[in-house]
C-alpha positions as CSV (number, residue, x, y, z in Angstrom):
1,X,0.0,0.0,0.0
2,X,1.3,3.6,-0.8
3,X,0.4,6.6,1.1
4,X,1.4,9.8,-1.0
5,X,2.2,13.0,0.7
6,X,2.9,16.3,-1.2
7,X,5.1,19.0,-0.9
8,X,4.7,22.4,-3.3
9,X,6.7,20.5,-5.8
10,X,7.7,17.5,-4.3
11,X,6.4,14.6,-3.8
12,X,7.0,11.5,-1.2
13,X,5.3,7.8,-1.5
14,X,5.2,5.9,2.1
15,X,5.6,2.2,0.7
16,X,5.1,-0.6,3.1
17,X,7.4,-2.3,1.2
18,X,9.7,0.6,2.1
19,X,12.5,1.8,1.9
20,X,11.5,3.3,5.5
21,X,10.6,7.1,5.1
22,X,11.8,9.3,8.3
23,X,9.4,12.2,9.8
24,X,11.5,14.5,11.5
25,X,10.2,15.0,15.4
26,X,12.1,18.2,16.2
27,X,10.0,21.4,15.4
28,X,8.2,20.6,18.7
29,X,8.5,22.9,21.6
30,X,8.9,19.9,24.0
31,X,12.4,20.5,26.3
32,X,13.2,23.5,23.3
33,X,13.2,26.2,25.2
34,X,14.9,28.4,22.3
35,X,11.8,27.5,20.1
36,X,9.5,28.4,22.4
37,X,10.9,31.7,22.9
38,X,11.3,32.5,19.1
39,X,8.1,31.8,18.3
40,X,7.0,34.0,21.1
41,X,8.8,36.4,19.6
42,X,7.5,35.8,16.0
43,X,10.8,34.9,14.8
44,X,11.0,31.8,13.0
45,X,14.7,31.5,11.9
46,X,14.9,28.4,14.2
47,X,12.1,26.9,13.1
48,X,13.7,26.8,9.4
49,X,16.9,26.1,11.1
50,X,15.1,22.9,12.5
51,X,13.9,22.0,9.5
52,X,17.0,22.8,7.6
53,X,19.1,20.4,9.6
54,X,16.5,17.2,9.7
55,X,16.2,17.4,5.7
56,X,20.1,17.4,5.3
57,X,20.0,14.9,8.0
58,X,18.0,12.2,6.4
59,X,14.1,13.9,7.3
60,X,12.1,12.7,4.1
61,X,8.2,14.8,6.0
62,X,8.5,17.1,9.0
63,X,6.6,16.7,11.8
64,X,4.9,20.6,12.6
65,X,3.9,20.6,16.3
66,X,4.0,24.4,17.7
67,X,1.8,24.1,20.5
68,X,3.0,25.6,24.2
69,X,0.8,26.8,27.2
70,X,-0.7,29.9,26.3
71,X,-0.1,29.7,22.4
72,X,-2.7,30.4,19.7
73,X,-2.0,27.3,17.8
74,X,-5.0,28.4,15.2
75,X,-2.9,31.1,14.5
76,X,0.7,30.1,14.8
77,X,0.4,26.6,13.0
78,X,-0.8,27.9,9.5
79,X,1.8,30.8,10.3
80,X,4.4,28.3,10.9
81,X,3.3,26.5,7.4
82,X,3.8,29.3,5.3
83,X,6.8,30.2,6.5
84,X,8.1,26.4,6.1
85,X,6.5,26.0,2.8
86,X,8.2,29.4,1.5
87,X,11.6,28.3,1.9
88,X,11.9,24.2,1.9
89,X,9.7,21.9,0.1
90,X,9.0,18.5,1.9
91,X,5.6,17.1,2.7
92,X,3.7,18.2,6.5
93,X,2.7,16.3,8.9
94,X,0.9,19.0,10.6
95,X,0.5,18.1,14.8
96,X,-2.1,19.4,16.9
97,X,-4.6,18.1,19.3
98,X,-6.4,21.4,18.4
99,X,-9.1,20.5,15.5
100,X,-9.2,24.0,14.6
101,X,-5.5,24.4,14.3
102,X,-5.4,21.8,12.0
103,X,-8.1,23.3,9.7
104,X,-6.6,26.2,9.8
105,X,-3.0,25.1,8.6
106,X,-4.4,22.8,6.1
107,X,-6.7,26.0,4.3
108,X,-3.2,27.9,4.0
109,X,-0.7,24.5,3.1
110,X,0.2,23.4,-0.2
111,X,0.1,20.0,-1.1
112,X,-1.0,16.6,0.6
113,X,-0.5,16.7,4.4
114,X,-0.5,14.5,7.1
115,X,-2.3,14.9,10.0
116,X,-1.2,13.8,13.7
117,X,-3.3,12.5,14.8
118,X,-6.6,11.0,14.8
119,X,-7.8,8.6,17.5
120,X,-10.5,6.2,18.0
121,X,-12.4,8.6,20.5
122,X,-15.8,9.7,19.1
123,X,-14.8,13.4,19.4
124,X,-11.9,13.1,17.7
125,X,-13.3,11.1,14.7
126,X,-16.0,13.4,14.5
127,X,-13.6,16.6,13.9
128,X,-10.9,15.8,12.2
129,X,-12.2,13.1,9.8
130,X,-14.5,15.8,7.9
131,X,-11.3,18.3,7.9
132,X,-9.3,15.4,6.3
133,X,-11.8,14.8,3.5
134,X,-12.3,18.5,3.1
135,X,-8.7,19.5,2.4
136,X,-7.3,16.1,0.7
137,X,-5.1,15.4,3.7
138,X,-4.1,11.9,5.1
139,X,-4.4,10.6,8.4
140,X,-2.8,9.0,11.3
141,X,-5.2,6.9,12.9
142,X,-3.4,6.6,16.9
143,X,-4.9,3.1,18.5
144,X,-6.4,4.6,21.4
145,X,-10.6,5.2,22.2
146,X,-12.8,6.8,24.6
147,X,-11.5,3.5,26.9
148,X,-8.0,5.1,27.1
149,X,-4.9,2.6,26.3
150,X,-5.6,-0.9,25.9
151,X,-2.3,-2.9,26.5
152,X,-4.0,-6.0,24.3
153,X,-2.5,-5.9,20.8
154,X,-5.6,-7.6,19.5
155,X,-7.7,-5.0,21.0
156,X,-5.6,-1.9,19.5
157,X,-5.8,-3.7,16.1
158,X,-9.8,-3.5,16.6
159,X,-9.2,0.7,17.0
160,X,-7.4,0.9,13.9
161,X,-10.0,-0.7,12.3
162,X,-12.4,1.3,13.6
163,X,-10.7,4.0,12.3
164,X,-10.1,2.5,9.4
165,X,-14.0,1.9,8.9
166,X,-15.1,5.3,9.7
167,X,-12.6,7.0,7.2
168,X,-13.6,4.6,4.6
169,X,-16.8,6.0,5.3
170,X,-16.1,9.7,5.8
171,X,-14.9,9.1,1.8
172,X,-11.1,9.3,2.8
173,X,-8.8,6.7,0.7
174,X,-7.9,3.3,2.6
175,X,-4.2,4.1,1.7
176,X,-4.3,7.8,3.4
177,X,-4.8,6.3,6.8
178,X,-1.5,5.1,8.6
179,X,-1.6,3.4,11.7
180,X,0.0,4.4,15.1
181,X,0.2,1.7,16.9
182,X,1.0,3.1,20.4
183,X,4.7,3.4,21.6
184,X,5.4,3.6,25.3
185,X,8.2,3.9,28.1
186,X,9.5,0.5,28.3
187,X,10.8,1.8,31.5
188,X,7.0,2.1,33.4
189,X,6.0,-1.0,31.4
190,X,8.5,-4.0,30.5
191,X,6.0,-5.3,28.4
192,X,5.5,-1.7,26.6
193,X,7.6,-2.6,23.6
194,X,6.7,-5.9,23.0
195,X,2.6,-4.9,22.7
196,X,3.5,-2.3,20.8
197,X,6.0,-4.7,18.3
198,X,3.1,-7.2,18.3
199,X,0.4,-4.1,17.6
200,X,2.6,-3.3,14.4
201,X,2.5,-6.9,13.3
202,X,-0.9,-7.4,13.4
203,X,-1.6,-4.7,11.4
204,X,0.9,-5.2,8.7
205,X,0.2,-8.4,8.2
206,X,-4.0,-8.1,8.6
207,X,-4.4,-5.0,7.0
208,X,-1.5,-4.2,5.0
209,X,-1.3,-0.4,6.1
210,X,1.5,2.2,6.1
211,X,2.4,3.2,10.0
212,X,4.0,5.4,12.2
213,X,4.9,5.9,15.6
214,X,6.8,8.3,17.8
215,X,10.1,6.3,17.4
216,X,11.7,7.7,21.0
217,X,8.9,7.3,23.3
218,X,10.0,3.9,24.3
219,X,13.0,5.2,25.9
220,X,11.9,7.7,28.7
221,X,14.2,7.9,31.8
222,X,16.5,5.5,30.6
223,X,20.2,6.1,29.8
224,X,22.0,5.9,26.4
225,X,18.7,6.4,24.9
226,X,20.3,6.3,21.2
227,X,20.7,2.8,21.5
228,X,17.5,2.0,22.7
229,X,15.7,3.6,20.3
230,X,18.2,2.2,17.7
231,X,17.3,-1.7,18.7
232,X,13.8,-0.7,18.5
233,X,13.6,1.1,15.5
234,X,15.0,-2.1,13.7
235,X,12.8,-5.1,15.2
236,X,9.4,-2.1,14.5
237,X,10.6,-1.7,11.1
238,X,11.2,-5.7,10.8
239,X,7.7,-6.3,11.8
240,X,6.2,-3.7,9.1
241,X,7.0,0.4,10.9
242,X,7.0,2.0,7.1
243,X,7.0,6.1,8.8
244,X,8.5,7.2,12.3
245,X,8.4,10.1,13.3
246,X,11.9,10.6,15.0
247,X,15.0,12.8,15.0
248,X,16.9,12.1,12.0
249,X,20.2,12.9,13.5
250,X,20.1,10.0,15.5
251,X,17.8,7.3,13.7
252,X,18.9,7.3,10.2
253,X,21.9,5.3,10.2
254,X,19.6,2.8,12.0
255,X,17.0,3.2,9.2
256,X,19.4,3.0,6.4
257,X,20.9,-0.2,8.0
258,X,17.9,-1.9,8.5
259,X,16.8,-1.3,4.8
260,X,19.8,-2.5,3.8
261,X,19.6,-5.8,5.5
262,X,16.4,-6.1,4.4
263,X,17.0,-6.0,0.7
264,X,15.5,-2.7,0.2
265,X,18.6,-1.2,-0.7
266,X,20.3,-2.5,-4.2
267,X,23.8,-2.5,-4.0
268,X,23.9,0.0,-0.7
269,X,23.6,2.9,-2.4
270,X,21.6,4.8,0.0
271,X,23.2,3.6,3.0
272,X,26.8,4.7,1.5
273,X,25.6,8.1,-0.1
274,X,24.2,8.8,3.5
275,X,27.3,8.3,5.3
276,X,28.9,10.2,2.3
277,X,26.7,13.4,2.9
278,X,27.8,13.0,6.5
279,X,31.3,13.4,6.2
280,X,32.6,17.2,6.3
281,X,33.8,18.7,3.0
282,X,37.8,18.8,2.3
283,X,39.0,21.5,0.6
C-alpha cells in the first residue's frame, strides 16, 4: 500500500514495502526552550533552522507541532506552514490536538499533508475526519478510544480498524490512513515494547497499512537512549513500521541499516551516499 504525501513541488510515497521514510520530530516545543521563545517572539529562523538540519539529516516529512501553554495554535500553525512552505519543500505532517488548528493550517498548506493524529475517541473522529476529507489530507489513525490505552494488541488492532471503517466512510482513501500503533516507556512498562511490536505486526500483516509511531517514546528515563531507540527502531521496522516520526540525526543510520539488511537497498547505495553526505567537505 502507498500513502502519497505532497510538498509544493515534491512529492514523497510511504511504501510498506519501504524503503522506510523518516518524519522529523524536532520542530516541537517539548524540552526546546529556544523554540518556544522564538516563536513568542515571531521569529521563525529556528524553526527553518530545524527544519533545515533534519532534511540534510535524512528527514524525508516534518513533523509541525508548535503548541506551548498559552499559544494560539490556530494562529501560529498555519503561520508556521507558510513560513516552512516558503523556503523548503517536503511534505507536512501538521501536529495538533487542536481540531481548529489543524483546519486552519491545512486552508493555507500546499500540497498533501498529514495529520497527527486522529484517535478512536468519538470526538476526535468526528472533527478531524470531515477536515481530512475537506482539504485532501491523510491521516494518522493513533490506536487509542474513549477507553484510554488498551495494552491488548488484538484490541488496538480492533481501534485501527475502527478507524479504518469510519474513514472509509467519511470518503477518505484506505491508503491515506496510517496506523500508530501506540509506543510507550519501556521503563514504566517491561511489556511496553513488546505490545507495541506485536500491535505493528498485526496490522501489517492483517491490514497491510502504512504506519508510524513516535520512534523515542520507548525510551523515557533511561540512559543511552540512542541505543535503545536504535534496537527498536529495527525489530518495529522488521515487523512492518514504514514512517516514524523521529530525530533524524540519530535514527537514520539505523533506518538505512535496517533497509539495507532487508533488501531494500540494491547494492547500498543509500546507505553509502548517506554516510557520504555526512562526512565534512575537504578542501
Amino acid at each position: 500500500m502507498i500513502t502519497t504525501l505532497k510538498g509544493t513541488n515534491t512529492e514523497v510515497n510511504i511504501n510498506t514495502a519501504g524503503p522506510v521514510v523518516i518524519i522529523g520530530e524536532s520542530i516541537n516545543p517539548t524540552r526546546r526552550k529556544k523554540l518556544v521563545t522564538t516563536l513568542q517572539e515571531g521569529d521563525f529562523s529556528f524553526v527553518l533552522e530545524l527544519a533545515e538540519s533534519q532534511i540534510k539529516a535524512g528527514a524525508d516529512v516534518l513533523d509541525v507541532n508548535v503548541g506551548f501553554p498559552g499559544v494560539d495554535d490556530e494562529k501560529l500553525l498555519p503561520e508556521t506552514v507558510r513560513v516552512l512552505q516558503d523556503n523548503i519543500d517536503v511534505p507536512l505532517c501538521l501536529d495538533s490536538p487542536n481540531p481548529r488548528a489543524i483546519e486552519a493550517a491545512l486552508k493555507v498548506a500546499r500540497g498533501k499533508c498529514l495529520i497527527n493524529s486522529v484517535n478512536g475517541e468519538e470526538r476526535s473522529l468526528a472533527a478531524l475526519l470531515p477536515v481530512a476529507k475537506e482539504y485532501g489530507a491523510a491521516i494518522i489513525g493513533l490506536c487509542m478510544d474513549d477507553d484510554g490505552i488498551t495494552h491488548d494488541p488484538e484490541k488496538r488492532l480492533a481501534i485501527a480498524e475502527k478507524i479504518i471503517e469510519r474513514a472509509l466512510k467519511t470518503g477518505i482513501n484506505q491508503e491515506d490512513v496510517v496506523v500508530d500503533p501506540l509506543a510507550m516507556a519501556v521503563s514504566a512498562d517491561p511489556n511496553a515494547c513488546l505490545v507495541t511490536l506485536e500491535t505493528i505486526r498485526l496490522v501489517h500483516t492483517r491490514l497491510g497499512h502504512n504506519i508510524t509511531q513516535g520512534a523515542s517514546n520507548i525510551s523515557f528515563g533511561l540512559p543511552d537512549r540512542e541505543s535503545l531507540n536504535a534496537a527498536f527502531m529495527t525489530l518495529s521496522i522488521f515487523n512492518g513500521l514504514t514512517c516514524p516520526i523521529a530525530n533524524p540525526e540519530k535514527i537514520t543510520a539505523a533506518v538505512r541499516a535496517t533497509d539495507l539488511v532487508l533488501g531494500r537497498d540494491d547494492f547500498a547505495v543509500r546507505f553509502v551516499e548517506y554516510f557520504q553526505s555526512r562526512q565534512p567537505i575537504q578542501y
